[in-house]
DRENKEKOL-63080 format. One line per field, with one value per atom (N, C-alpha, C): residue number from 1; atom name; x negated, y, z. Coordinates in nm, 4 decimals, m for minus. Each point is the difference from the previous one (the first is absolute). Layout:
<recs>
num: NUM:... $
atomo: CA:... $
east: X:... $
north: Y:... $
up: Z:... $
</recs>
This chain:
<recs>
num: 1:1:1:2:2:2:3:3:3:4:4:4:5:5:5:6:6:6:7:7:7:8:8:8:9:9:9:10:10:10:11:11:11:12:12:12:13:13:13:14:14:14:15:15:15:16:16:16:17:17:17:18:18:18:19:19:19:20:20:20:21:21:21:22:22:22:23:23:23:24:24:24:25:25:25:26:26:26:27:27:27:28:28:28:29:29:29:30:30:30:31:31:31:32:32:32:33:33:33:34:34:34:35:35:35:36:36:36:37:37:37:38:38:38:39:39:39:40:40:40:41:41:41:42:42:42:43:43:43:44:44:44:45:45:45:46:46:46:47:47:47:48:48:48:49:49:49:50:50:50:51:51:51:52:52:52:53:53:53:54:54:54:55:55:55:56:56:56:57:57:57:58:58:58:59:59:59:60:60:60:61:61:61:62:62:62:63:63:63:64:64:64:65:65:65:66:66:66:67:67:67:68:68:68:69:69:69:70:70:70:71:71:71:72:72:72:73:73:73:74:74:74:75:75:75:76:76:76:77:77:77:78:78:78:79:79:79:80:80:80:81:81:81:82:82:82:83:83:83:84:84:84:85:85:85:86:86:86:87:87:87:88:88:88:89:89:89:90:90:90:91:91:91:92:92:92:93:93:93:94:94:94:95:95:95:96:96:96:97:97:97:98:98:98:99:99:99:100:100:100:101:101:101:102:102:102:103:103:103:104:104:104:105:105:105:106:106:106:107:107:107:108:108:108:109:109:109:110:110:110:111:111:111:112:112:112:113:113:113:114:114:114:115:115:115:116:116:116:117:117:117:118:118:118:119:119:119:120:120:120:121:121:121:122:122:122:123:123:123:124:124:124:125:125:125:126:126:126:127:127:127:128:128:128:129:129:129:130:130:130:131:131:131:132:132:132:133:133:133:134:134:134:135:135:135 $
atomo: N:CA:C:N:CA:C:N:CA:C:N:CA:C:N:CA:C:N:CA:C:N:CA:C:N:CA:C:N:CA:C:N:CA:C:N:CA:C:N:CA:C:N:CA:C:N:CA:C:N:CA:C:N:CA:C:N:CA:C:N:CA:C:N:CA:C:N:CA:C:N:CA:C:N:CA:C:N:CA:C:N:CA:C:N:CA:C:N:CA:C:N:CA:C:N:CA:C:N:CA:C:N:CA:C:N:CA:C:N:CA:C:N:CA:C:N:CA:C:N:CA:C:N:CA:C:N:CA:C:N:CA:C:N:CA:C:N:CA:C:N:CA:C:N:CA:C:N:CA:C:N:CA:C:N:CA:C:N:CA:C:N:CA:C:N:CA:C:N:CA:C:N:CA:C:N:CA:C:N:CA:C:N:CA:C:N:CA:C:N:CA:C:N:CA:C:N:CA:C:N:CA:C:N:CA:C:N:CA:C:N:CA:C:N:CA:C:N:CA:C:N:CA:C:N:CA:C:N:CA:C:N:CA:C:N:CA:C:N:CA:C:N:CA:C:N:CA:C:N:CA:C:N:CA:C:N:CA:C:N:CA:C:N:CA:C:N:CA:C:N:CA:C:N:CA:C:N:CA:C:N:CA:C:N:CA:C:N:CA:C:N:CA:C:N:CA:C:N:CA:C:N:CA:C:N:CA:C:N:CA:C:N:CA:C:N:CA:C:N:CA:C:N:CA:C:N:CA:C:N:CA:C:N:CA:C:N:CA:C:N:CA:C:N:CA:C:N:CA:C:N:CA:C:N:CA:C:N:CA:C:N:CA:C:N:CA:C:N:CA:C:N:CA:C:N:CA:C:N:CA:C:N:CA:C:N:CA:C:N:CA:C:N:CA:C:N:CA:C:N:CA:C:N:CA:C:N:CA:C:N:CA:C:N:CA:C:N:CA:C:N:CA:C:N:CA:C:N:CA:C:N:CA:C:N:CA:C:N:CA:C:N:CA:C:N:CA:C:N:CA:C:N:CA:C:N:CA:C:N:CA:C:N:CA:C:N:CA:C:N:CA:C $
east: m9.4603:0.1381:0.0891:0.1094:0.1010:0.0718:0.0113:0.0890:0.1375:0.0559:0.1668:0.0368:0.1670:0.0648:0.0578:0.0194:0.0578:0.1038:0.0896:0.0843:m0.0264:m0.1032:m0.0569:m0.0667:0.0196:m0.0560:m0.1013:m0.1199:m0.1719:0.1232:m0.0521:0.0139:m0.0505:m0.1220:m0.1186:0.0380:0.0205:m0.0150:0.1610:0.0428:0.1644:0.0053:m0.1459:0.0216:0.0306:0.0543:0.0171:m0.1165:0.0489:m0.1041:m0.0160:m0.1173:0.0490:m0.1028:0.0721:m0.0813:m0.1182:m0.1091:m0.1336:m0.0493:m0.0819:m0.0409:m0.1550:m0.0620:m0.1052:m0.0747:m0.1318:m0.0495:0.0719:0.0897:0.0658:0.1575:0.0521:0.1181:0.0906:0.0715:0.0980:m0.0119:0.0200:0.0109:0.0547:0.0777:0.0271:m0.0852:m0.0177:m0.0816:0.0758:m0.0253:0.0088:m0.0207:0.1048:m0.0273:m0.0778:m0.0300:m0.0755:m0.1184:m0.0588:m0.1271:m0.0873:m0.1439:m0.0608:0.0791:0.0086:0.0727:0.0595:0.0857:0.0364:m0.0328:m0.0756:m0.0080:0.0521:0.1270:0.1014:0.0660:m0.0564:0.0228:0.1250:0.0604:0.0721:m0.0017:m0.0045:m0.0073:0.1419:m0.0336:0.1275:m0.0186:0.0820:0.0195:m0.0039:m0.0164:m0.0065:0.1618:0.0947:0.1421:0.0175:m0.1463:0.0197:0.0691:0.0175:0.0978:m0.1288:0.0703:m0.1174:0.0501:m0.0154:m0.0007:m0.1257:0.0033:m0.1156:m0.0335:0.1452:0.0457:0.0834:m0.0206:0.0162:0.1659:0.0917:0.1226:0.0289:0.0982:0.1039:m0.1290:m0.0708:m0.0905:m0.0637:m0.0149:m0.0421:0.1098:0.0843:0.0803:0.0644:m0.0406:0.0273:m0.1324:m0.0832:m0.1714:0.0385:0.0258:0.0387:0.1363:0.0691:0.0953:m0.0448:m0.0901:m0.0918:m0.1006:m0.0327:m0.0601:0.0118:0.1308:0.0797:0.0766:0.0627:0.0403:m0.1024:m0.0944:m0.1006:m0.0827:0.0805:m0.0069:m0.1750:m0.0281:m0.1574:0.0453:m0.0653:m0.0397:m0.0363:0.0716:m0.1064:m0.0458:m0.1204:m0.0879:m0.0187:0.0057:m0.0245:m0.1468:m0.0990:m0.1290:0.0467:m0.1122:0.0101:m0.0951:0.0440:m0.1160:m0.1266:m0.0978:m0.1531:m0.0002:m0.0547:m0.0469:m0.1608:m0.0544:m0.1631:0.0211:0.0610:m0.0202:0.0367:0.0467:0.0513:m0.1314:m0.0816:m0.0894:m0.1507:m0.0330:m0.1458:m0.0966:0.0230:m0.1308:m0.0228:0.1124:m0.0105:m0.0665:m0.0001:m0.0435:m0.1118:m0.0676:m0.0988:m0.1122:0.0416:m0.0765:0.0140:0.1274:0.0043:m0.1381:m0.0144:m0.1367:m0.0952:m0.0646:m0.1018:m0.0230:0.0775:0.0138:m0.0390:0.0663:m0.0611:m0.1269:m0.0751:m0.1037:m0.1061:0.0255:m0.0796:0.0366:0.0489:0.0079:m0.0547:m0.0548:m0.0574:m0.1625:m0.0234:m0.1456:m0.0416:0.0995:0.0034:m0.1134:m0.0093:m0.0834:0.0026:m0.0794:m0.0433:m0.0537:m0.1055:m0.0064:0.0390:m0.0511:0.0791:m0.0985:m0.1138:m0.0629:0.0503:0.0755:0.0198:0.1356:0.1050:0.0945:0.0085:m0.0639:m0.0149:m0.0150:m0.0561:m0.0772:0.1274:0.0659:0.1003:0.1212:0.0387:0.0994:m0.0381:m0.1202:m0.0582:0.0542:m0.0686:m0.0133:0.1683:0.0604:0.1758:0.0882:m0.0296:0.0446:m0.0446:m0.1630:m0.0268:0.0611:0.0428:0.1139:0.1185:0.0555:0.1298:m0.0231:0.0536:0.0154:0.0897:m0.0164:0.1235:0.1033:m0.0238:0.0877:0.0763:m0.0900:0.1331:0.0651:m0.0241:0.0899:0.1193:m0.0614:0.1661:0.0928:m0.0636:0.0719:0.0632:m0.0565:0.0791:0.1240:m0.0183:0.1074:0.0912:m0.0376:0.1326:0.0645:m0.0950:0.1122:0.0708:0.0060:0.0579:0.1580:m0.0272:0.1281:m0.0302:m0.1400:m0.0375:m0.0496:0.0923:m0.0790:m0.1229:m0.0989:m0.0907:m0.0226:m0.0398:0.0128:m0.1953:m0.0543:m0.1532:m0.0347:m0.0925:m0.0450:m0.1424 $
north: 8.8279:0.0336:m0.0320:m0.0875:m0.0216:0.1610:m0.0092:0.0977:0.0430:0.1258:m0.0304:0.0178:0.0054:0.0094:0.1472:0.0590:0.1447:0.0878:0.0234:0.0716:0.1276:m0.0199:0.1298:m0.0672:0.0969:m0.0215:0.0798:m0.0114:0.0699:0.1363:0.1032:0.1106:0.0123:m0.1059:0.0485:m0.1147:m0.1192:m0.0623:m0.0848:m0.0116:m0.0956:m0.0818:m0.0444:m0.1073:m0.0397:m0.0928:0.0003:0.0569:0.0797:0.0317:m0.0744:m0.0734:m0.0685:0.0460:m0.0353:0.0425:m0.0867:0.0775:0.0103:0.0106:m0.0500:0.0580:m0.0119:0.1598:0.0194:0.0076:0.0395:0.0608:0.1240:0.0837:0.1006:m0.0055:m0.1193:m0.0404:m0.0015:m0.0197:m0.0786:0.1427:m0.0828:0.0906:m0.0701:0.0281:m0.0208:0.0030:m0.1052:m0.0596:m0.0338:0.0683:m0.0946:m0.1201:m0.1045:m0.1493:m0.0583:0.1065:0.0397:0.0536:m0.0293:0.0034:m0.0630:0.0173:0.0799:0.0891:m0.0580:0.1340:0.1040:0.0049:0.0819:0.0784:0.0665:0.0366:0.0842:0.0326:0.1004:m0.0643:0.0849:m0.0621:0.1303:m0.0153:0.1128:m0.0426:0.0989:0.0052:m0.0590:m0.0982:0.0022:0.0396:0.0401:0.0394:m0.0967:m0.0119:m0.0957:m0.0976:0.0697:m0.0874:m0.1176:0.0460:m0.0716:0.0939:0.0612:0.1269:0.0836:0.0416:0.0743:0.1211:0.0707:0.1354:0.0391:0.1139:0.0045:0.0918:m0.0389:0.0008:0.1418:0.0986:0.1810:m0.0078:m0.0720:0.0171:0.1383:0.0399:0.1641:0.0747:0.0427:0.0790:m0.0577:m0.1525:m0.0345:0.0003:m0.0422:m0.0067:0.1820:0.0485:0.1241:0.0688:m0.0708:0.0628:m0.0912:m0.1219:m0.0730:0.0533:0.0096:0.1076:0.1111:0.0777:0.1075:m0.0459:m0.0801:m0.0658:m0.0364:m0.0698:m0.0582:0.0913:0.1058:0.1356:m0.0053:0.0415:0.1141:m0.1591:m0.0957:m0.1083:m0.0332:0.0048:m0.0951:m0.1597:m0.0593:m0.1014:m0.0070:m0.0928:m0.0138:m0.1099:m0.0076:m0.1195:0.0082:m0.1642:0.0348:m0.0759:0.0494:m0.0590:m0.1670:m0.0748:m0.1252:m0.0294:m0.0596:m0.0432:m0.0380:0.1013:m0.0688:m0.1620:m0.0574:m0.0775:0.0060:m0.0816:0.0095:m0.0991:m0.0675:m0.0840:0.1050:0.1176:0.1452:0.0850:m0.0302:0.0945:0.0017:0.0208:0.0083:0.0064:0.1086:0.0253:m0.1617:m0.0617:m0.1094:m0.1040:m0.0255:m0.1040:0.0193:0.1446:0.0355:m0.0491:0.0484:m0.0472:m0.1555:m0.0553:m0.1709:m0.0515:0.0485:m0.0364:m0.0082:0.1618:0.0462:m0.0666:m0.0392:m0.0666:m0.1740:m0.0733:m0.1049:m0.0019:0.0980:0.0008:m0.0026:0.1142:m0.0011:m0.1598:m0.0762:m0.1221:m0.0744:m0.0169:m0.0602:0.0243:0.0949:0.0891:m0.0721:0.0395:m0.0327:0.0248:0.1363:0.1129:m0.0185:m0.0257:m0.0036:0.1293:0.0504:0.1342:0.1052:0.1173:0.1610:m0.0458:0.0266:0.0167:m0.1072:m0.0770:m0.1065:0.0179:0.0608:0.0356:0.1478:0.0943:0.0854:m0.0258:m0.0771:m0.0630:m0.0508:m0.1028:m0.0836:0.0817:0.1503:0.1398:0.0238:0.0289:0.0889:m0.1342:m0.0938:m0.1490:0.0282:m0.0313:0.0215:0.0806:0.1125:0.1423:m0.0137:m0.0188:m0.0150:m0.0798:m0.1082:m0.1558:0.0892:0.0815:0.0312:0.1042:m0.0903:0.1170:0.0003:0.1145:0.0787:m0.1094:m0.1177:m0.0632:m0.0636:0.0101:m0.0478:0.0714:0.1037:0.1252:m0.0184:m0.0072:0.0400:m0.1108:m0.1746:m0.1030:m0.0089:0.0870:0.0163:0.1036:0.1004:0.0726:m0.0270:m0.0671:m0.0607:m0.1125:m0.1186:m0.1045:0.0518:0.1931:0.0365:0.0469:0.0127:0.0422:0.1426:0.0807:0.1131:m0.0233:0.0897:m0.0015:0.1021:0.0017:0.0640:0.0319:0.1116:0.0946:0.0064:m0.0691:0.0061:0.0218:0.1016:0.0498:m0.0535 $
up: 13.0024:0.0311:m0.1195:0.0441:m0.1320:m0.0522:m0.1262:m0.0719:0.0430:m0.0068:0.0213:m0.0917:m0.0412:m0.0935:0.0437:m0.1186:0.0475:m0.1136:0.0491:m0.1506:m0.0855:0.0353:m0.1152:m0.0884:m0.1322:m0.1345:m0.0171:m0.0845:m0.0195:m0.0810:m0.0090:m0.0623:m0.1144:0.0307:m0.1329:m0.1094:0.0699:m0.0667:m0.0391:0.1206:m0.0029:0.0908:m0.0205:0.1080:0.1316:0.0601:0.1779:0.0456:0.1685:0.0422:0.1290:0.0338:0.0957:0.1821:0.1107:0.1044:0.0555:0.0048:0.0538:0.1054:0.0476:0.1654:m0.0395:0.0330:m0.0117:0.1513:m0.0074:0.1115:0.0491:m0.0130:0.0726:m0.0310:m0.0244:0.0073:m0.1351:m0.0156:m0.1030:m0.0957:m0.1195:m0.1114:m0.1292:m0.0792:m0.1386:m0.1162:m0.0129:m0.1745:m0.0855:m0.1497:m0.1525:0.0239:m0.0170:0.0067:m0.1642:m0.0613:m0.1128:0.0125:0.1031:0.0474:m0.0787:m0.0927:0.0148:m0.1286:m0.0777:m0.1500:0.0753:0.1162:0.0337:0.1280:0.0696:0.1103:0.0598:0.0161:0.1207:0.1173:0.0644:0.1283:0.0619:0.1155:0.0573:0.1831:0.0632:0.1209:0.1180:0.0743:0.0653:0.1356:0.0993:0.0825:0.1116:0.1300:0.0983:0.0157:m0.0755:m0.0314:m0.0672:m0.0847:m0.1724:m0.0866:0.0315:m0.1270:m0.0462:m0.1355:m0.0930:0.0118:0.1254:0.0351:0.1088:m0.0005:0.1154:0.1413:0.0143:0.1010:0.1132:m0.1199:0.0833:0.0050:m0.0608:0.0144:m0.0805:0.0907:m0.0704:m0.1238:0.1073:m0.1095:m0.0994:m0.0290:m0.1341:m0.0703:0.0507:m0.0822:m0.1427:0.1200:m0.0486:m0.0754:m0.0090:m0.0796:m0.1311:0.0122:m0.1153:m0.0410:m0.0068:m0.0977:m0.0636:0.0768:m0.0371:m0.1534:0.0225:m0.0590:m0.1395:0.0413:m0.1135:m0.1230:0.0783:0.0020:m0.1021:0.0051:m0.1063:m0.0861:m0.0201:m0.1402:0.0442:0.1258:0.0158:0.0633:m0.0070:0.0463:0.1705:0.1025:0.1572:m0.0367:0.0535:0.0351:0.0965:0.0882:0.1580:m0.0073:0.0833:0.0377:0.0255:m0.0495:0.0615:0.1525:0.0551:0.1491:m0.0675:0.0591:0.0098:m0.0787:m0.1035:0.0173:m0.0992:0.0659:m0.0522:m0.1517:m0.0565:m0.1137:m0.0651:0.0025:m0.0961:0.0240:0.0129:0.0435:m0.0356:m0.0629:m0.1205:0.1021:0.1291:0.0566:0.1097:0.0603:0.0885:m0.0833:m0.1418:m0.1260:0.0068:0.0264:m0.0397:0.1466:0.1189:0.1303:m0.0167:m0.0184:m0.0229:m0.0536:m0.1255:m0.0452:0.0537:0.0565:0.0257:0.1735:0.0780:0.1275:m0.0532:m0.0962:m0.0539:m0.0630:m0.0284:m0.0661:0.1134:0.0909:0.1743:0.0538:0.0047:0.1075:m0.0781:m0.1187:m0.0839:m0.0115:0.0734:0.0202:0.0987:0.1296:0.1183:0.0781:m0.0142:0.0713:0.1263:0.1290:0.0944:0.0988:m0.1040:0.0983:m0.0521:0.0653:m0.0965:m0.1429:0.0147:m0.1400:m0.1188:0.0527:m0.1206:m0.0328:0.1269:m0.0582:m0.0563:m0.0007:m0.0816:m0.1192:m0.0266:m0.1257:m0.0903:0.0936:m0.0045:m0.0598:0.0517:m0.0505:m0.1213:0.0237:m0.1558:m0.1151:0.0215:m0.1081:m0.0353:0.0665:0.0015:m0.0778:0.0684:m0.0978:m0.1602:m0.0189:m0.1167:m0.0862:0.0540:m0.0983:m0.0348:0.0616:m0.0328:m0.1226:m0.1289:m0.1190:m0.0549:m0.0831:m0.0904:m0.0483:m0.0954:0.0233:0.1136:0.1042:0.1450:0.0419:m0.0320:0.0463:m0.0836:m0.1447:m0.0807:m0.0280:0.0802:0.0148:0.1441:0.0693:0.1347:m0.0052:m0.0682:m0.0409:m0.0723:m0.1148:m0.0715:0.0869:0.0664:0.1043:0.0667:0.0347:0.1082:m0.0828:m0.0893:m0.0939:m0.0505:0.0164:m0.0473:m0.1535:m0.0949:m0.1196:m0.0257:m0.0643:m0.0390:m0.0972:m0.0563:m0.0934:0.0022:m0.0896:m0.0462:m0.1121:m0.0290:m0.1141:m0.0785 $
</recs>
């Protein structure tokens, strides 16, 4: 899907933010992608609201009121998402087995699960834009 152009600026960073279409519909990206990863949620309009009308409007003043920050959820998407990175693998590792009956695909799970380690975890978490704190 081509990119859009959109008049919002990154918060985090400055940069344009431009529109996206994911698997659960349009959303706003850092055109500073990967250094930057914030994304923001748009609404079925294309507007970066989400959609309750009067009463958001009135929770966000509330909000604002007492000097916090809103963040609106972004739409579902799986490239933000450590655990979908993580089956990605472990589903490529099974078709590569290419287990035939139960006993071989049992075999085929266990073999699977075992590949996935500690470092894929904490390289799936950081691609997602999660920092980690390791001791």
């Amino acid at each position: 899907m081509p990119e859009e152009k959109s008049n919002e600026v990154c918060d985090k960073c400055g940069a344009p933010m431009i529109i996206k279409t994911g698997r659960y519909g349009k959303f706003l990206a850092c055109s500073a992608f990967p250094n930057c990863k914030n994304i923001k949620s748009l609404n079925g309009n294309g507007n970066n609201q989400n959609g309750h009308g009067e009463k958001s409007e009135e929770i966000k003043k509330m909000i604002e009121g007492a000097e916090a920050e809103l963040w609106y959820l972004p739409p579902y998407n799986p490239d933000l998402n450590p655990i979908e990175k993580m089956w990605s693998k472990i589903k490529a590792l099974m078709r590569k087995m290419k287990a035939r009956t139960e006993k071989d695909l049992n075999r085929a799970i266990s073999k699977s699960l075992k590949l996935v380690s500690a470092d894929d975890s904490v390289g799936w978490f950081e691609s997602c834009g999660y920092g980690l704190m390791l001791s």
